[in-house]
Residue frames as qw, qx, qy, qz and C-alpha x, y, z in Angstrom:
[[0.539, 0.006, -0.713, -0.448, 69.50, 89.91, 108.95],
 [0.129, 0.040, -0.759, 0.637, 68.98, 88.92, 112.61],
 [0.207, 0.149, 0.390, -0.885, 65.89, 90.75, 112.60],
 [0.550, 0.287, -0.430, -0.656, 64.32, 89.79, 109.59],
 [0.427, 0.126, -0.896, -0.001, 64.92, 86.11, 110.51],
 [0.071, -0.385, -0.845, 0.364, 63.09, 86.12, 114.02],
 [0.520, 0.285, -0.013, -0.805, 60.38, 88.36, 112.40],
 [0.698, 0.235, -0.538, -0.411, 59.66, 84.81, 109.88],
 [0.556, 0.047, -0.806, -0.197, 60.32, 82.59, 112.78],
 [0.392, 0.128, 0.459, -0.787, 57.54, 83.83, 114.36],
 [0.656, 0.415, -0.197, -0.600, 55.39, 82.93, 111.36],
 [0.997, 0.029, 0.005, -0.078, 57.01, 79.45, 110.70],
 [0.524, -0.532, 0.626, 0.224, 60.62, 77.93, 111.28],
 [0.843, 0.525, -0.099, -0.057, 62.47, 77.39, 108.19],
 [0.898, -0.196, -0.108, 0.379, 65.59, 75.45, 107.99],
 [0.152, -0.868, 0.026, 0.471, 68.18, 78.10, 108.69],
 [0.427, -0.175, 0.528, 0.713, 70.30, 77.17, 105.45],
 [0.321, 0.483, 0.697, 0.422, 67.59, 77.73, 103.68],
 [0.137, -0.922, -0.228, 0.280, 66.12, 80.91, 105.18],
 [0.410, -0.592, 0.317, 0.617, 69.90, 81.97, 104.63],
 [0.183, 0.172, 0.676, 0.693, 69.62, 81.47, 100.46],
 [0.158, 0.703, 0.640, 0.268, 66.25, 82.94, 100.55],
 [0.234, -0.877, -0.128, 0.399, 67.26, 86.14, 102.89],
 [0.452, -0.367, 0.241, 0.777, 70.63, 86.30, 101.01],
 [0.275, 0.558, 0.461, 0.632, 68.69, 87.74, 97.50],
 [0.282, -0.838, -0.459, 0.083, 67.50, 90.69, 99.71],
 [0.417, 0.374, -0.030, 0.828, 68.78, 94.16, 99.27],
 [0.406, -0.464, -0.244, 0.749, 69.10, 97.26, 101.51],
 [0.243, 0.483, 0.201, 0.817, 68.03, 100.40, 100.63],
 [0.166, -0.285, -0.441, 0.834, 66.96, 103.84, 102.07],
 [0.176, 0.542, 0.451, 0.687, 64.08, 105.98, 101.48],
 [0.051, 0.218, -0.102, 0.969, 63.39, 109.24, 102.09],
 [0.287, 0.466, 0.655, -0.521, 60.03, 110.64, 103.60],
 [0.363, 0.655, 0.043, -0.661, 57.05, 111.34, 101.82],
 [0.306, 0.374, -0.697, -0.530, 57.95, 109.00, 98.77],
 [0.783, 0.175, 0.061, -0.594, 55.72, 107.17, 96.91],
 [0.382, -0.458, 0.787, 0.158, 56.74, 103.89, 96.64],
 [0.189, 0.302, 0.886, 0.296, 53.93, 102.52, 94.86],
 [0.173, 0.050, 0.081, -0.980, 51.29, 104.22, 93.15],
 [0.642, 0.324, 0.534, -0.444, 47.81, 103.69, 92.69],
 [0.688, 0.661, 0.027, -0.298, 47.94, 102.04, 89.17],
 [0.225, 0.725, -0.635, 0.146, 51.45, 100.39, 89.61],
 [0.907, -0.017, -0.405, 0.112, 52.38, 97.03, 89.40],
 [0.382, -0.814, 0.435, -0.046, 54.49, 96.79, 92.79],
 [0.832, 0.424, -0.347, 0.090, 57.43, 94.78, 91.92],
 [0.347, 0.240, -0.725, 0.545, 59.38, 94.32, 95.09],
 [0.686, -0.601, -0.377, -0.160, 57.93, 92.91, 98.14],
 [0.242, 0.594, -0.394, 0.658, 59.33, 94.85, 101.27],
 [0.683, -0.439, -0.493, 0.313, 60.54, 94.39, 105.20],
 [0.059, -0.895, -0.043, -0.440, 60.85, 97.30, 107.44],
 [0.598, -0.083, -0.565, 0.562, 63.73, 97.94, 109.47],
 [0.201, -0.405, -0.311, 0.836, 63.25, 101.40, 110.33],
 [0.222, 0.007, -0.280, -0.934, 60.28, 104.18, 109.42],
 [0.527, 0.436, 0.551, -0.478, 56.68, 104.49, 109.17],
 [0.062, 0.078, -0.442, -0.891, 54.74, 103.93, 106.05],
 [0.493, 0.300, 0.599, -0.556, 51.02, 103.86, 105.57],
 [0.169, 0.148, 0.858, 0.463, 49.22, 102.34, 102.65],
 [0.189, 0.492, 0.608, -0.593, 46.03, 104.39, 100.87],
 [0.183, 0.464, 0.755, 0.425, 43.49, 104.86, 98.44],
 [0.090, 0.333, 0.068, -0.936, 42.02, 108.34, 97.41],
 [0.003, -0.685, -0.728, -0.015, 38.12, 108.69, 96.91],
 [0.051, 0.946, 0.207, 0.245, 37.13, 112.50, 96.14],
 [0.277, 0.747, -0.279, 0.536, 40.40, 113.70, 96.99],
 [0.594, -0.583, 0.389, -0.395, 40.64, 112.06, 100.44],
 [0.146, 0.495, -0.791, 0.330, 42.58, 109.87, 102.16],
 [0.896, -0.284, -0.146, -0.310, 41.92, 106.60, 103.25],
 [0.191, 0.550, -0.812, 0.047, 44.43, 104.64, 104.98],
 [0.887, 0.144, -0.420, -0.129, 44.31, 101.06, 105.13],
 [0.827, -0.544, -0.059, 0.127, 47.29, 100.44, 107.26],
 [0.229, -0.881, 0.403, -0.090, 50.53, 101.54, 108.84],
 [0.964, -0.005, -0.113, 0.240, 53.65, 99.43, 108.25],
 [0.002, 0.822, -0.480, 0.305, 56.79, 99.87, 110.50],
 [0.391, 0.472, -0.766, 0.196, 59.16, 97.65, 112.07],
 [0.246, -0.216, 0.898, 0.293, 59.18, 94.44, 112.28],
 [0.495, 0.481, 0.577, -0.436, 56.94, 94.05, 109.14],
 [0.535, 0.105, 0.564, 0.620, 56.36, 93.53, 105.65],
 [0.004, -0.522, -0.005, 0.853, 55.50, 96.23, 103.79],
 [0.001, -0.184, 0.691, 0.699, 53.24, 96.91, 100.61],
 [0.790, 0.225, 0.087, -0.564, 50.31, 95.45, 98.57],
 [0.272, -0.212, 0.904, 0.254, 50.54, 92.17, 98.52],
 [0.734, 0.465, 0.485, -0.104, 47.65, 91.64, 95.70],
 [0.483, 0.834, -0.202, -0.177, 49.08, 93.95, 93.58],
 [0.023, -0.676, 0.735, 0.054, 52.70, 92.33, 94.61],
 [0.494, -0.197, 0.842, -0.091, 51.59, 88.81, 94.42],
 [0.594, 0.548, 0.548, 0.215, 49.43, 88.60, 90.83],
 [0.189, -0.267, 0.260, 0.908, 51.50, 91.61, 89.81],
 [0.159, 0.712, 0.622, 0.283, 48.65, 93.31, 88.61],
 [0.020, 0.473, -0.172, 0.864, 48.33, 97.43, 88.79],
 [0.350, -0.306, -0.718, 0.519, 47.28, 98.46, 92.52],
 [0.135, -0.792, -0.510, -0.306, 44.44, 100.55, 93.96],
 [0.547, -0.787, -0.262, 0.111, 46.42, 101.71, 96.24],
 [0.269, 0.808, -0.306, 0.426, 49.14, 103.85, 97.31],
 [0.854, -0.370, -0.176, 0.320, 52.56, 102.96, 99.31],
 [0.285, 0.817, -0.120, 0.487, 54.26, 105.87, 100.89],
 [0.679, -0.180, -0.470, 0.534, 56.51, 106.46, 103.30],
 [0.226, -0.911, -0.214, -0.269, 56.06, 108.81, 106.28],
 [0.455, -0.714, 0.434, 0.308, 59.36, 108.98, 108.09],
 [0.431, 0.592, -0.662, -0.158, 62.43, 108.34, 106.07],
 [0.946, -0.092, 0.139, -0.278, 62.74, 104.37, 105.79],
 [0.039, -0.510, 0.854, 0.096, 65.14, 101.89, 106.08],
 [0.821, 0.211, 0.193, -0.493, 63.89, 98.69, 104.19],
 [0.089, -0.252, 0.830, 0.490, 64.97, 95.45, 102.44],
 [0.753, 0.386, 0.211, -0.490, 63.30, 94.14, 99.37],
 [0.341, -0.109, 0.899, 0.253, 63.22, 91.08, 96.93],
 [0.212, 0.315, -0.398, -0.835, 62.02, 91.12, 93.72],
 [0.783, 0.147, 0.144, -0.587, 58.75, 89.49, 92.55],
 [0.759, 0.424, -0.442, -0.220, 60.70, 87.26, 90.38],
 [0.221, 0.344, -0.836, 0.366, 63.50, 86.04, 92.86],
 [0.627, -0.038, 0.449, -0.635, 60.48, 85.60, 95.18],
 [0.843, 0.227, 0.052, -0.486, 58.73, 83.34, 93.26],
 [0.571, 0.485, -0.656, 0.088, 61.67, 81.65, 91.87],
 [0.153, 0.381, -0.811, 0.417, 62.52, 80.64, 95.69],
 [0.718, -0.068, 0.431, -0.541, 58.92, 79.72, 96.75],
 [0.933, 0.185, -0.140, -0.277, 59.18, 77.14, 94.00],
 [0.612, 0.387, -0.615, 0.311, 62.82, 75.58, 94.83],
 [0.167, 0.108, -0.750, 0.631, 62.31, 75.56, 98.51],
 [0.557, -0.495, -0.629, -0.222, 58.51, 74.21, 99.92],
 [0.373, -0.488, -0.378, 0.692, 59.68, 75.97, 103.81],
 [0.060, -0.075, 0.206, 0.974, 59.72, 79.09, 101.94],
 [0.434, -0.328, -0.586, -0.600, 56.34, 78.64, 100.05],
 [0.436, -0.582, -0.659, 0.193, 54.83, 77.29, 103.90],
 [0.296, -0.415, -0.267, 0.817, 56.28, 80.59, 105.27],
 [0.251, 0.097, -0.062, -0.961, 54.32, 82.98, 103.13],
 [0.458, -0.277, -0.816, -0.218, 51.20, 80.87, 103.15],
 [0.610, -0.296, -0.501, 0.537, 51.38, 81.43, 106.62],
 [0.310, -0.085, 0.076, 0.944, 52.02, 84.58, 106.25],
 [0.192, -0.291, -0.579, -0.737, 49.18, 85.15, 104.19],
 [0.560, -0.436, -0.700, -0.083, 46.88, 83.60, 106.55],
 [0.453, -0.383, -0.567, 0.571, 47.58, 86.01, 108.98],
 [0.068, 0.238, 0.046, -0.968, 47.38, 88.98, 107.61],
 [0.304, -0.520, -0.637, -0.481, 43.56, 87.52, 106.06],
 [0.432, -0.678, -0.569, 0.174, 42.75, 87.17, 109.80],
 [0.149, -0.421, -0.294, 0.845, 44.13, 90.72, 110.94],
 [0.168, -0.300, -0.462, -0.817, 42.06, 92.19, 107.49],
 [0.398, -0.493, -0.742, -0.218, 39.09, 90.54, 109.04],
 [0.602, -0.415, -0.479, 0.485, 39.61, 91.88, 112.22],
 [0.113, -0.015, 0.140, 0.983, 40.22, 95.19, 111.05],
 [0.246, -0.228, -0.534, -0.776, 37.10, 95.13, 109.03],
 [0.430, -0.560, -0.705, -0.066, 34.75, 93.69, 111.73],
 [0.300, -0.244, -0.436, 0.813, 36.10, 96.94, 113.83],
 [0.065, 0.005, 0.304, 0.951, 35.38, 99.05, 111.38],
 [0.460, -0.421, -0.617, -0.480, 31.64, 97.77, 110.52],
 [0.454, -0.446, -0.694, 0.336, 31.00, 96.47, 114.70],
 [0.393, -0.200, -0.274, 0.855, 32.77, 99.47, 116.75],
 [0.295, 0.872, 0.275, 0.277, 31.74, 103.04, 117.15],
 [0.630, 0.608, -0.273, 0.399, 33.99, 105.37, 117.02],
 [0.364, -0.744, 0.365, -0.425, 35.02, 105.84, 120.56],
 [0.944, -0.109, 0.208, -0.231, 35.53, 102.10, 120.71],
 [0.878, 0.303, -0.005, 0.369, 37.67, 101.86, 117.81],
 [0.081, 0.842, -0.219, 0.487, 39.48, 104.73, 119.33],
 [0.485, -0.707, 0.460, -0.231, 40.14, 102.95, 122.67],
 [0.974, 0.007, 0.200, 0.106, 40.93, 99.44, 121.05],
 [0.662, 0.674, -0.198, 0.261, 43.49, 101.20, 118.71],
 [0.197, -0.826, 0.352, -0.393, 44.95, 103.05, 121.73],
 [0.737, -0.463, 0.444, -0.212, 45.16, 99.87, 123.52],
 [0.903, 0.317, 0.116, 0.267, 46.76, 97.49, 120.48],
 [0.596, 0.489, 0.190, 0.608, 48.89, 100.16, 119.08],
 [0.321, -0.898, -0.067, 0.292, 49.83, 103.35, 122.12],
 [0.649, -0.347, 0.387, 0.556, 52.82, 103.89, 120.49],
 [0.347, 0.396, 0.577, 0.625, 51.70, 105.15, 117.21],
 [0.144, -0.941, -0.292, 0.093, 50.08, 108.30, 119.16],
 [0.438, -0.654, 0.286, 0.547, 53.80, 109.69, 119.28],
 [0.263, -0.350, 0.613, 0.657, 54.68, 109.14, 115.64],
 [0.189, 0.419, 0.774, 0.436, 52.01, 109.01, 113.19],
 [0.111, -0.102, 0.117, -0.982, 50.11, 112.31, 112.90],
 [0.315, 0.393, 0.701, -0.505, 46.32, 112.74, 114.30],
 [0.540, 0.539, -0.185, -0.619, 45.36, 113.36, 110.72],
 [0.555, 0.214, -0.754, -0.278, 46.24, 110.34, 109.46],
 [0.091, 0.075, 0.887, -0.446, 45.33, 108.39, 112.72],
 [0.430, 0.385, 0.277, -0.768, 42.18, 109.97, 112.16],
 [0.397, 0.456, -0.624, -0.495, 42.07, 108.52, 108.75],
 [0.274, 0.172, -0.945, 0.037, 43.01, 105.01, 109.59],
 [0.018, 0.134, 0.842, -0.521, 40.40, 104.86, 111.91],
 [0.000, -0.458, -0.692, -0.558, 37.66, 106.42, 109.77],
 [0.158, -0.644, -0.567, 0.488, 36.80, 109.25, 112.65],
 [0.185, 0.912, -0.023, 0.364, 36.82, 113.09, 111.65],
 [0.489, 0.123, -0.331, 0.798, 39.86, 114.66, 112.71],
 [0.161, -0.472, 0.319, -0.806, 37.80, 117.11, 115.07],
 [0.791, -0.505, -0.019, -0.344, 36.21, 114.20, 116.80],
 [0.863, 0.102, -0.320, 0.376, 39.53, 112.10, 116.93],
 [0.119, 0.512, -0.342, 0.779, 41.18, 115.82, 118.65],
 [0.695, -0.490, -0.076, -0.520, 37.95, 115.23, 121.20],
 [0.951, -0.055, -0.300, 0.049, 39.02, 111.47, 122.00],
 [0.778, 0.011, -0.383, 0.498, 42.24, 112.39, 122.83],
 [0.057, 0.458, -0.403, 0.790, 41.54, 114.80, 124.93],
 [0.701, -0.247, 0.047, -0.667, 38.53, 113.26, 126.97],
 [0.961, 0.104, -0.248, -0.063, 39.51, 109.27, 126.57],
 [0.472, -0.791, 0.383, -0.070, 41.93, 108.31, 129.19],
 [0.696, 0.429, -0.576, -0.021, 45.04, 106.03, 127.36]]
């Protein structure tokens, strides 16, 4: 729980008793690779932290692959529209390595944002950050060309060259996979 605790107080300091009731609803579990956690059209119903594993989050348009984004440790995991107005989701949450993960149920969630006002500030917070990386994302996407968004990624995120395949890098980044093969051979990291 160590981890999970100075992952949130980065984001905002909550008293530790409290943190400690809100962390303690949180289960453990394991998942395999390759499992869908959420599908596209599924209400996600558990809002998730990553200890260990990749997963990548993505929407399918003529039978292709988009990915949205890459969640792996320290980090929450999921769709949080679909997980926050439980509504069905556009998207798809799968896991590429086997995952180690804890998760808290929409209800217990909500139940503790309303008995504890630290809690509620800490996803708020939350929220607000991950608008401003969206934005950020999106102004690559639109600004950049691809060689650009190829060296910014390289430079944010070198580490994901080792573990995330060049097909789905390639994805995430919106290049073809035979110019993205180019890049990394030609583009010094």
């Amino acid at each position: 729980m160590e981890n999970i605790k100075s992952y949130f107080a980065q984001i905002y300091k909550v008293d530790e008793d409290i943190l400690d009731v809100y962390l303690s609803h949180w289960e453990e579990q394991t998942v395999p690779r390759k499992t869908i956690m959420t599908a596209s059209g599924e209400t996600q119903r558990y809002l998730y932290y990553v200890l260990e594993g990749i997963q990548k989050s993505y929407f399918l348009n003529d039978a292709k692959e988009h990915i949205l984004l890459f969640s792996y440790a320290p980090s929450l995991a999921g769709d949080p529209g679909s997980f926050l107005t439980q509504t069905p989701s556009k998207y798809f949450l799968e896991t590429i390595t086997e995952s180690r993960m804890l998760r808290i149920s929409f209800e217990k969630h909500q139940q503790l944002l309303e008995e504890h006002r630290q809690i509620e500030t800490l996803f708020r917070k939350a929220i607000e950050f991950l608008l401003i990386g969206v934005m950020q994302r999106h102004y690559e996407l639109m600004a950049f060309d691809i060689e650009t968004r190829f060296k910014t990624f390289t430079k944010r995120s070198p580490h994901l060259l080792r573990l995330i395949s060049q097909k789905d890098l390639a994805a995430y980044l919106r290049i073809d996979s035979t110019n993205f093969s180019k890049l990394m051979n030609s583009v010094r990291i």
